[in-house]
LOMIKE-668875 format. One record per atom (N, C-alpha, C): residue number from 1; residue in one letter; x, y, z. Coordinates in steps of 0.1 Angstrom, whole numbers. Example, Ala and Ser with C-alpha at 12.3 -4.5 7.8 and 13.67 -1.06 7.14 Angstrom:
# LOMIKE-668875
ATOM/i/aa/c1/c2/c3
ATOM/1/A/132/-57/78
ATOM/1/A/123/-45/78
ATOM/1/A/132/-33/78
ATOM/2/S/128/-22/71
ATOM/2/S/137/-11/71
ATOM/2/S/129/0/79
//
This chain:
# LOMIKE-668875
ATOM/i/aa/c1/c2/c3
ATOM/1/X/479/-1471/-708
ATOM/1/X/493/-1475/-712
ATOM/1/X/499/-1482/-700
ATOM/2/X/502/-1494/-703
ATOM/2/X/512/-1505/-693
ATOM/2/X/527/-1491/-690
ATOM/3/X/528/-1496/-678
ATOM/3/X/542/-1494/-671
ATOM/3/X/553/-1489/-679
ATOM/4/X/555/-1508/-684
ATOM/4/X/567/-1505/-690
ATOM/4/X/566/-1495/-703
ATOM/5/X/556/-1496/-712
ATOM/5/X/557/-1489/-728
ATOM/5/X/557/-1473/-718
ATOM/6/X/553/-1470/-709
ATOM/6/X/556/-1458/-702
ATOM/6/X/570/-1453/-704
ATOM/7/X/577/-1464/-696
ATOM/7/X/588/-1460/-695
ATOM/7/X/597/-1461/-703
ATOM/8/X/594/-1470/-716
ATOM/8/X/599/-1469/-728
ATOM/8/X/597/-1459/-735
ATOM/9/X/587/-1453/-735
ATOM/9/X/583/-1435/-741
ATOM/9/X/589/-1427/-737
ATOM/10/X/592/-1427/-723
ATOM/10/X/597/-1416/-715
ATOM/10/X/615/-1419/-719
ATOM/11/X/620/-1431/-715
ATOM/11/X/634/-1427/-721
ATOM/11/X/632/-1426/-733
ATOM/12/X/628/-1427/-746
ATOM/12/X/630/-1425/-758
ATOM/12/X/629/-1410/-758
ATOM/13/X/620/-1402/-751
ATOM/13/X/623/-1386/-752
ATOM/13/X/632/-1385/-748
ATOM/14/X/639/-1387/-735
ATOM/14/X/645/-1382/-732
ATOM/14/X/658/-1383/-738
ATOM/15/X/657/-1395/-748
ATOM/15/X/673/-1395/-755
ATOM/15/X/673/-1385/-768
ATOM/16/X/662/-1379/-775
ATOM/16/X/662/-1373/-778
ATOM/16/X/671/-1360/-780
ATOM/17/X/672/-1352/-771
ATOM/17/X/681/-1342/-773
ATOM/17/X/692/-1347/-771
ATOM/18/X/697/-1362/-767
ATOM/18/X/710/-1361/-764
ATOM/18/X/715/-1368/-781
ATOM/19/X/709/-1370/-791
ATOM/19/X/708/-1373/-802
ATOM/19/X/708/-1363/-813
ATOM/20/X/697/-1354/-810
ATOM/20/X/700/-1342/-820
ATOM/20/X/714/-1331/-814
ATOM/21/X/720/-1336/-800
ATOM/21/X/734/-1326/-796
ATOM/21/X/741/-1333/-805
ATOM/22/X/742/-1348/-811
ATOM/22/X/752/-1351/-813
ATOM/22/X/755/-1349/-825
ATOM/23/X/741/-1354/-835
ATOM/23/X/738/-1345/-842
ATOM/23/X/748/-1334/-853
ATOM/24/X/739/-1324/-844
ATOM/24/X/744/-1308/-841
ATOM/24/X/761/-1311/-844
ATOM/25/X/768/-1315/-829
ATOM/25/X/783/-1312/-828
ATOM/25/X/787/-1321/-840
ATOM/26/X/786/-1331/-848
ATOM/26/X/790/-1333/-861
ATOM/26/X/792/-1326/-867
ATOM/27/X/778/-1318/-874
ATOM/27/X/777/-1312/-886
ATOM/27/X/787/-1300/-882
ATOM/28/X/788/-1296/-867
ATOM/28/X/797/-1285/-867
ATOM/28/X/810/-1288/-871
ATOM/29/X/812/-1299/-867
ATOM/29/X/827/-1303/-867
ATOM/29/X/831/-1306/-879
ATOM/30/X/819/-1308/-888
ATOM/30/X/825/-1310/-905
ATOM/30/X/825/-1298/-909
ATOM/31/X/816/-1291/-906
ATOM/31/X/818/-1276/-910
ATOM/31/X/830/-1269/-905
ATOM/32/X/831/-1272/-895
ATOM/32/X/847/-1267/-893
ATOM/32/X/859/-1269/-900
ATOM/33/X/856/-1283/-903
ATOM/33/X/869/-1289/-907
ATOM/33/X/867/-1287/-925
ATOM/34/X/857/-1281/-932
ATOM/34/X/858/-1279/-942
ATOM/34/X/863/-1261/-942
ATOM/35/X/853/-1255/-934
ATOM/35/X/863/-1241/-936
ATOM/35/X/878/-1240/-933
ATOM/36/X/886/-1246/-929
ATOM/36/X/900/-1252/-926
ATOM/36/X/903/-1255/-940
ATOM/37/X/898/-1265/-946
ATOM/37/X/908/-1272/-953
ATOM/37/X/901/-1254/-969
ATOM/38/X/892/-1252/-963
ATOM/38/X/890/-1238/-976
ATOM/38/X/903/-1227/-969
ATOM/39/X/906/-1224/-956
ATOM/39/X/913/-1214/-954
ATOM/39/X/925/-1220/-960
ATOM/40/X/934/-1234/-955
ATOM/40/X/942/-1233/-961
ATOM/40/X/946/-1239/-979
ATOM/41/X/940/-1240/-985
ATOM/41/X/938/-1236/-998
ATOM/41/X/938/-1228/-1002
ATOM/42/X/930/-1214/-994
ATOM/42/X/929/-1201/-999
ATOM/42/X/944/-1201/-997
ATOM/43/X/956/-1201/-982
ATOM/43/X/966/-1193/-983
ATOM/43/X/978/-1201/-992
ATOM/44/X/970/-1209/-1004
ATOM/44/X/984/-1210/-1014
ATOM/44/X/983/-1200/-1024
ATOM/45/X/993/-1195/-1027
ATOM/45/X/993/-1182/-1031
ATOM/45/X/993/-1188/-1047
ATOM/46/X/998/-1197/-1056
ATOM/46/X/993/-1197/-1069
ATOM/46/X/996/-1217/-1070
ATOM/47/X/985/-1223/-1065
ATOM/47/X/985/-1238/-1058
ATOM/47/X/988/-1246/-1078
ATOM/48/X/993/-1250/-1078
ATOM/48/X/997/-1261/-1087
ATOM/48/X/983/-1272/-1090
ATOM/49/X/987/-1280/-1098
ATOM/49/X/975/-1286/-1100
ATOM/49/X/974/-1300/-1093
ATOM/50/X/983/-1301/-1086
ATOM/50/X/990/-1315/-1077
ATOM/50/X/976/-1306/-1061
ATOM/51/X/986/-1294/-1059
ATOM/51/X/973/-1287/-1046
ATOM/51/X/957/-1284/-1051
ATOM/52/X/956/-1284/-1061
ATOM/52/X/938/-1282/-1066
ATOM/52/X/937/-1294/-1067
ATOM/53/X/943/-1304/-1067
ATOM/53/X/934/-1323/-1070
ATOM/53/X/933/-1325/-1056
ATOM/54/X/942/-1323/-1044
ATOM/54/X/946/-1327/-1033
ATOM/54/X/930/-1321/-1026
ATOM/55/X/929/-1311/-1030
ATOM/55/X/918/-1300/-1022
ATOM/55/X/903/-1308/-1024
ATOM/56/X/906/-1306/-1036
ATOM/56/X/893/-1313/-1042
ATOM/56/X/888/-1329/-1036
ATOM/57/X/900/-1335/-1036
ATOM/57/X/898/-1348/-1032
ATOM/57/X/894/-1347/-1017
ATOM/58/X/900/-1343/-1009
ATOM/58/X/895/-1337/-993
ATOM/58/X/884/-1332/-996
ATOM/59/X/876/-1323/-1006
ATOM/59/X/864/-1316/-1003
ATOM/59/X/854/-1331/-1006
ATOM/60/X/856/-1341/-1015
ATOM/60/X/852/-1353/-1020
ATOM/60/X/847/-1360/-1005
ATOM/61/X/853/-1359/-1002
ATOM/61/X/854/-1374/-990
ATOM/61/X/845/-1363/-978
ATOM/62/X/847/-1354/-976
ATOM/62/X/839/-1346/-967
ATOM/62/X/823/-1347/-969
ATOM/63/X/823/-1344/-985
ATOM/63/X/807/-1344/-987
ATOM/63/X/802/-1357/-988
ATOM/64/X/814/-1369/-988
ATOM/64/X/803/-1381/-992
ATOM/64/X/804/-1384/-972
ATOM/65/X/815/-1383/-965
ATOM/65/X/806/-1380/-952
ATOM/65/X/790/-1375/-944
ATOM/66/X/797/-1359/-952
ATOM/66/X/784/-1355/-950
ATOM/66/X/770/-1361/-955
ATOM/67/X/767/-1366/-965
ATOM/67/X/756/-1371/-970
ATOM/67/X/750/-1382/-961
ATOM/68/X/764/-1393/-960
ATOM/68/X/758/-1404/-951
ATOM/68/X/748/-1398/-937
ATOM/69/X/759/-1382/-932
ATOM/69/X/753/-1382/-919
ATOM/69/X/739/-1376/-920
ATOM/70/X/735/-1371/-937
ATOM/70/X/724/-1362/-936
ATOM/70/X/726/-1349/-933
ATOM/71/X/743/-1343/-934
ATOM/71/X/741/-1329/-929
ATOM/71/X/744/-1320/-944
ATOM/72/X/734/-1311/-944
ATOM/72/X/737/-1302/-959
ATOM/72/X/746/-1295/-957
ATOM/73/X/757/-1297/-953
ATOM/73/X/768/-1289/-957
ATOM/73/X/777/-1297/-966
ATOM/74/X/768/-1306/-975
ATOM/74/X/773/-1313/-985
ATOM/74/X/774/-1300/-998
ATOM/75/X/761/-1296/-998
ATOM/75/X/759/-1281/-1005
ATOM/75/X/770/-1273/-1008
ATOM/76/X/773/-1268/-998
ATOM/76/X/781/-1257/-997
ATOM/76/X/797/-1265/-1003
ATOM/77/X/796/-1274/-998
ATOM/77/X/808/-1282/-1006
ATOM/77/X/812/-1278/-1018
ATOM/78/X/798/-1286/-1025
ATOM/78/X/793/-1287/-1040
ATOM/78/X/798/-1273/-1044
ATOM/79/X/794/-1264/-1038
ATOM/79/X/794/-1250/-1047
ATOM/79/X/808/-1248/-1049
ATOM/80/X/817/-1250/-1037
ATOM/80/X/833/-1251/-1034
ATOM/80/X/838/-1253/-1049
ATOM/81/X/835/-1268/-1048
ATOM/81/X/841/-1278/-1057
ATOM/81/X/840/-1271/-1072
ATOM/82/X/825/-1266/-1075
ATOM/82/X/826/-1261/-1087
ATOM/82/X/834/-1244/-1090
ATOM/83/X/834/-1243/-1084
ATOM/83/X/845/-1228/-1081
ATOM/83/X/859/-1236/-1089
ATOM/84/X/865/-1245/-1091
ATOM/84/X/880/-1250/-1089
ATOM/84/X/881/-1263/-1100
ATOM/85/X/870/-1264/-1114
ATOM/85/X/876/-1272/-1124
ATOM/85/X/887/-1269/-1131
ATOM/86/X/890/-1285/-1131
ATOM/86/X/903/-1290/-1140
ATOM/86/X/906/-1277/-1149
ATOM/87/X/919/-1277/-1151
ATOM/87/X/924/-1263/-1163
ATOM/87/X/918/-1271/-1176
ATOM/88/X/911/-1256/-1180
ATOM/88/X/907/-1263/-1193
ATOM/88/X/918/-1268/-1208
ATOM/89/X/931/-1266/-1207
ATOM/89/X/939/-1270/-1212
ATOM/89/X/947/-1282/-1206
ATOM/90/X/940/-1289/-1199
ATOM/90/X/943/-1300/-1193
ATOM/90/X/949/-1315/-1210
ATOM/91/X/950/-1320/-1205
ATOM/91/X/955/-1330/-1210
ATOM/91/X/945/-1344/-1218
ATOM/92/X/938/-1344/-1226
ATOM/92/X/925/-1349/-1227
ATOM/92/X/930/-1367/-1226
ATOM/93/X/943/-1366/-1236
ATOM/93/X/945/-1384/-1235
ATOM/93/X/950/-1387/-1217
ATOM/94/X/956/-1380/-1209
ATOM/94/X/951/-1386/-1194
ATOM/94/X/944/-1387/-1188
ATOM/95/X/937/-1374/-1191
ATOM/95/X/922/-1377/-1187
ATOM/95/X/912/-1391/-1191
ATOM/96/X/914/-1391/-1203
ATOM/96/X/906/-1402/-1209
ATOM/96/X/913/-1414/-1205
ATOM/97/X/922/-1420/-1204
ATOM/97/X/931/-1429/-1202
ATOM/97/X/926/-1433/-1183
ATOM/98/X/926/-1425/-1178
ATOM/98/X/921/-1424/-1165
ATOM/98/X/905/-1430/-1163
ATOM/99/X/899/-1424/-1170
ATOM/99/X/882/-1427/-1174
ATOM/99/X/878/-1437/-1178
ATOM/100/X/891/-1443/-1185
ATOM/100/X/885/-1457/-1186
ATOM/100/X/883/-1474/-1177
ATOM/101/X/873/-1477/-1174
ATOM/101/X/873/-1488/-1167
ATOM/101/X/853/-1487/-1158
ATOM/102/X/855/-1492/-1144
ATOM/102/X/842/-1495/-1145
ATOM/102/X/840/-1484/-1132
ATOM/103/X/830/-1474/-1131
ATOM/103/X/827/-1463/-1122
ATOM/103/X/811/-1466/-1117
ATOM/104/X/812/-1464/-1105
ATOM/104/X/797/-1459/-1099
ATOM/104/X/789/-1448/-1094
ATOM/105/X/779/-1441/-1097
ATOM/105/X/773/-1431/-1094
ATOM/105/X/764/-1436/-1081
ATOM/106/X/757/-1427/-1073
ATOM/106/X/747/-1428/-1067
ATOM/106/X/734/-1438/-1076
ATOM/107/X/734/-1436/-1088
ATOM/107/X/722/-1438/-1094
ATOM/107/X/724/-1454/-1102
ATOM/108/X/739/-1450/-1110
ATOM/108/X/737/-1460/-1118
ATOM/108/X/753/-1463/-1113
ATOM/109/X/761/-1476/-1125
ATOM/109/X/773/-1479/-1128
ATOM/109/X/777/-1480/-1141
ATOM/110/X/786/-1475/-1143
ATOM/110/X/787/-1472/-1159
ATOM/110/X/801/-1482/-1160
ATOM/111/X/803/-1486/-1178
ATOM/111/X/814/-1490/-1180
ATOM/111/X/817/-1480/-1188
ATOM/112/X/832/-1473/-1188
ATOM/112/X/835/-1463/-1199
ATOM/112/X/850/-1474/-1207
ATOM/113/X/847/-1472/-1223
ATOM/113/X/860/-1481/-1226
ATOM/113/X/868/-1470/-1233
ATOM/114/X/880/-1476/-1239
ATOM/114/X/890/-1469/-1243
ATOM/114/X/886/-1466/-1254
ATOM/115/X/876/-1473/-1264
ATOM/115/X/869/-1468/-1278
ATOM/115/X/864/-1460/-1276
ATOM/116/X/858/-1453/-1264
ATOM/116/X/848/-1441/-1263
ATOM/116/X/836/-1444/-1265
ATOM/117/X/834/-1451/-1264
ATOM/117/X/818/-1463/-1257
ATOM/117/X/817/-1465/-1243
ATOM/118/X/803/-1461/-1236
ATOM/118/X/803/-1464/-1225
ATOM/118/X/788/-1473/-1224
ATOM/119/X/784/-1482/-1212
ATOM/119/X/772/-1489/-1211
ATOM/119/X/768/-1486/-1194
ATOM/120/X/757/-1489/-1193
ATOM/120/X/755/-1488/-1179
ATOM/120/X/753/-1499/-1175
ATOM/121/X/759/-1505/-1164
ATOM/121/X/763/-1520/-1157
ATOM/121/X/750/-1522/-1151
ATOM/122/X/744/-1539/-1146
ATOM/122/X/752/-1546/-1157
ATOM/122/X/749/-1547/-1169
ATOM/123/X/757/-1552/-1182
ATOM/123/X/753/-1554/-1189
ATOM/123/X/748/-1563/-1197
ATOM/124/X/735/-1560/-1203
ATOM/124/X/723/-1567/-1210
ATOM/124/X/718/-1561/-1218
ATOM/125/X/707/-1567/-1228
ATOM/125/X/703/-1561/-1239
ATOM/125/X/694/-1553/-1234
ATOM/126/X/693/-1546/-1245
ATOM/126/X/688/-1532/-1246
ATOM/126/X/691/-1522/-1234
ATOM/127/X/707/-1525/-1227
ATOM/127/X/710/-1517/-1222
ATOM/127/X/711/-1494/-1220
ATOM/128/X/715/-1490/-1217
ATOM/128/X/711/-1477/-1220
ATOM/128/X/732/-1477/-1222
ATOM/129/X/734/-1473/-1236
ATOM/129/X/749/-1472/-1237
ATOM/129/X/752/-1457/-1250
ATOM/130/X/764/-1458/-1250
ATOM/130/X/765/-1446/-1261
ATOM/130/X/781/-1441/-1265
ATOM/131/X/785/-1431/-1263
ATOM/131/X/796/-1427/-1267
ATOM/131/X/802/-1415/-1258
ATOM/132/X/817/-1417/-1256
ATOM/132/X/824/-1405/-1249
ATOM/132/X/836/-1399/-1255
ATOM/133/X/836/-1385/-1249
ATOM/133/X/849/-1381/-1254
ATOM/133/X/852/-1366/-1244
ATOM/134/X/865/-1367/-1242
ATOM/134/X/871/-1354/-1234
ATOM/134/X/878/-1347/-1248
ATOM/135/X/878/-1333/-1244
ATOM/135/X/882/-1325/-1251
ATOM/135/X/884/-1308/-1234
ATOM/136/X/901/-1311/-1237
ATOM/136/X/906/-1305/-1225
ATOM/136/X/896/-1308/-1211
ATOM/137/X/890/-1296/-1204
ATOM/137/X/884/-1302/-1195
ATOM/137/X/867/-1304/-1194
ATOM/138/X/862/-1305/-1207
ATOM/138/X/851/-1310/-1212
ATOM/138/X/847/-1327/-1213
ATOM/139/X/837/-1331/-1206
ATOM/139/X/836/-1342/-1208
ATOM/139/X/823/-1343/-1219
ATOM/140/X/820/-1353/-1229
ATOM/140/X/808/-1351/-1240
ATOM/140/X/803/-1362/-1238
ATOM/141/X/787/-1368/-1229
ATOM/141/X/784/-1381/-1235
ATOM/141/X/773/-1381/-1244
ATOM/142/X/767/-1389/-1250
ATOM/142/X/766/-1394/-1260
ATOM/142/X/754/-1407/-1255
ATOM/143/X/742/-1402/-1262
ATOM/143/X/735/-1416/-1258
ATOM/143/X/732/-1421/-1273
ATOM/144/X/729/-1432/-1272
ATOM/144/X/726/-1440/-1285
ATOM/144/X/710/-1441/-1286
ATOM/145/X/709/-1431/-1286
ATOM/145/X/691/-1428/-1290
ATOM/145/X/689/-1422/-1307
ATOM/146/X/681/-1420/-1311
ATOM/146/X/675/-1410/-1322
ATOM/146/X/670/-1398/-1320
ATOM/147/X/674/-1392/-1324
ATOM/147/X/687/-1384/-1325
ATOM/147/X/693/-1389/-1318
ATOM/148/X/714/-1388/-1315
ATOM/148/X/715/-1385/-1302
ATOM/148/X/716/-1374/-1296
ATOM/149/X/715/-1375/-1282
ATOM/149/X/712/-1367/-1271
ATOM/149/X/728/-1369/-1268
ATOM/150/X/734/-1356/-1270
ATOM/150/X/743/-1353/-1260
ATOM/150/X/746/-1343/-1247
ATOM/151/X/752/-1345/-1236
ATOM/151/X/755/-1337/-1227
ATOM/151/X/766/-1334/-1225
ATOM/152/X/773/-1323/-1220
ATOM/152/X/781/-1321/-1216
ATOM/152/X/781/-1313/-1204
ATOM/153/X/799/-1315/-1201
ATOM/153/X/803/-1314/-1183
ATOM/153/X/815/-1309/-1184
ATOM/154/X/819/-1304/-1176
ATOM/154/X/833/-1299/-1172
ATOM/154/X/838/-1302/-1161
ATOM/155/X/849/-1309/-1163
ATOM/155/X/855/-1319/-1156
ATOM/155/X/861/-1310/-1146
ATOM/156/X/856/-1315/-1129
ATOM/156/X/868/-1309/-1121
ATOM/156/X/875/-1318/-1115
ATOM/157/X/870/-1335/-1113
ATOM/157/X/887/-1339/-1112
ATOM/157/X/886/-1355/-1115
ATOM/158/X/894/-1356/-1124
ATOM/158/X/896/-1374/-1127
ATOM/158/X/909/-1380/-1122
ATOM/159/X/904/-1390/-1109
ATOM/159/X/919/-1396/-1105
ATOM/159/X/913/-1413/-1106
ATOM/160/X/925/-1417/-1098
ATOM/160/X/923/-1435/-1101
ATOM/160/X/910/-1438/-1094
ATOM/161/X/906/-1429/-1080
ATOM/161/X/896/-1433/-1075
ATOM/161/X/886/-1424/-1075
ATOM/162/X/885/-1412/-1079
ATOM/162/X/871/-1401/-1086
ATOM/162/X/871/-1398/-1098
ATOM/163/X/858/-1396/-1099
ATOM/163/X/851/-1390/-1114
ATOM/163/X/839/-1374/-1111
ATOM/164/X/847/-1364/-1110
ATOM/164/X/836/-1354/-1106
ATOM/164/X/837/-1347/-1118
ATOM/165/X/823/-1338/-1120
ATOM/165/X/818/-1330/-1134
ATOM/165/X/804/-1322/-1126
ATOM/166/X/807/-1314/-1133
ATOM/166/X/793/-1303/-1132
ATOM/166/X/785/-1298/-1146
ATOM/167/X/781/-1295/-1145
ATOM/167/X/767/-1288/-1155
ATOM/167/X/768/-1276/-1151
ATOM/168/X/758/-1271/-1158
ATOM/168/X/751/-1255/-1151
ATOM/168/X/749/-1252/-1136
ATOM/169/X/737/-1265/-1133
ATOM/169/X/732/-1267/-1117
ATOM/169/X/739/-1277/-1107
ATOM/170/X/741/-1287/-1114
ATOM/170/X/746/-1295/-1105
ATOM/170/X/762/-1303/-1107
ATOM/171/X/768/-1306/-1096
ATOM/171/X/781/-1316/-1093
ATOM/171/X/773/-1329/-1093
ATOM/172/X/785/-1341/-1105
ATOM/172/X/782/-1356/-1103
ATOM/172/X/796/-1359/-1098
ATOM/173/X/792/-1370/-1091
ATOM/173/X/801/-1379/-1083
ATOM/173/X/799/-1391/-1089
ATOM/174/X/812/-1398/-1090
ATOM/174/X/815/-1412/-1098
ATOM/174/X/826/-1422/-1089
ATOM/175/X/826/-1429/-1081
ATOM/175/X/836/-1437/-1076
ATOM/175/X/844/-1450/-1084
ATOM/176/X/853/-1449/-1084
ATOM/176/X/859/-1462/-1099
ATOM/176/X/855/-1477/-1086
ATOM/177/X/852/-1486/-1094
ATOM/177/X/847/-1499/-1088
ATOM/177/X/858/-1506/-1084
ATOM/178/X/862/-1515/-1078
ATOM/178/X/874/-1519/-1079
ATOM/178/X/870/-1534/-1085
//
């Protein structure tokens, strides 16, 4: 081994741990700052639905932090968030009124329209598209297959800029496009 690739090896270890401290004091510091924003949530004694969107939205932006940094205390988020859906006597035409326009997932981009038709962006033939509908805090999609295949979700929070829903196992995250 030449000199230098020597001493290119040797600092590269040694930056090492000063990379996994930093690491480290991140995930702590998100973790902190998420049991914070859980303590004070917990001390509203009967929070309105203005403080459960407000919470949510903070737990939102925490975990899409976290993900970027790679630290799983996206998880524990996730579980948070599903503890605290929308009242199910929520309001279905704001909801839906809200839903409509163009959103992105990690996976795909969806258009949702006011007919209750949605497609996945962009769109082209033989696209993957289908049908939606809220009912209180139920979301129903709808694929345009034979049969169709429907799923459903229970909405925990629809604003101008998120789209979140759970299932059984998992939370989806949706960001509206601009």
């Amino acid at each position: 081994m030449r000199r230098r690739e020597f001493v290119s090896t040797l600092a590269g270890a040694a930056a090492w741990p000063l990379v996994a401290r930093a690491q480290q004091s991140t995930g702590v510091r998100n973790g902190n700052t998420f049991q914070k924003a859980n303590r004070d949530y917990a001390k509203i004694a009967h929070p309105n639905e203005a403080a459960r969107s407000d919470y949510i939205s903070r737990l939102v932006r925490m975990r899409e932090q976290d993900v970027r940094l790679k630290n799983i205390e996206w998880q524990a988020i996730d579980a948070e968030i599903k503890r605290h859906p929308a009242p199910s006597d929520s309001d279905s035409t704001i909801f839906s009124s809200l839903l409509v326009g163009e959103w992105e997932s990690p996976r795909h981009d969806y258009l949702y329209r006011a007919d209750g038709t949605w497609t996945l962006l962009p769109i082209e033939t033989d696209v993957t598209h289908g049908t939606w509908r809220i009912e209180g805090n139920q979301f129903f999609l709808s694929f345009a297959t034979e049969p169709p295949q429907t799923s459903q979700y229970t909405i925990i929070l629809i604003s101008k800029r998120d789209f979140v829903m759970a299932d059984q196992t998992s939370v989806f995250y949706e960001t509206r496009l601009k």
